[in-house]
Steps between C-alpha positions, in 0.01 A plus 500: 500500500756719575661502160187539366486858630831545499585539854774282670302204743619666814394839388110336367537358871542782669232735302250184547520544882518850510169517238280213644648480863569088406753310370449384140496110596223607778310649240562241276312231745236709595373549166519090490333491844200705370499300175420186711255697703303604249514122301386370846247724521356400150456158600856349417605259776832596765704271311418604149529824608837460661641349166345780232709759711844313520489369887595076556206440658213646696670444862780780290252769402359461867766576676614785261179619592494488802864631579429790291160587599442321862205283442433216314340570168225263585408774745473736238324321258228398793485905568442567151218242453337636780490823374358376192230327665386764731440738174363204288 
């Protein structure tokens, strides 16, 4: 990427951080994080899931998950459905 707008990788790094307030791998697996969010949330199962956004298994995306968010994205998806049923 960073030849691609012609900065040197520790100088992309560095503007990354200071611009978005991550680092570019953090960034990186949240974007995958969400992506298996929102395949979960159309019906895809954990596993499935897990796999269509690069993690081994569903234990892996799990505790990604949960280390980077602190709860289990069970809990999340259980919160969301709620939601959705208390406005359907």
């Amino acid at each position: 990427m960073a030849d691609a707008v012609h900065l040197s990788p520790s100088r992309l790094r560095h503007l990354f951080v200071q611009e978005t307030g991550t680092t570019y791998r953090g960034y990186v697996l949240w974007l995958r994080i969400n992506r298996a969010v929102v395949a979960m949330m159309e019906g895809r199962s954990w596993t499935e899931a897990a796999h269509e956004t690069g993690f081994a298994d569903s234990a892996h995306f799990s505790r990604t998950f949960r280390r980077m968010f602190g709860i289990s994205p069970a809990m999340l998806i259980k919160e969301k459905r709620s939601q959705l049923n208390k406005l359907g």
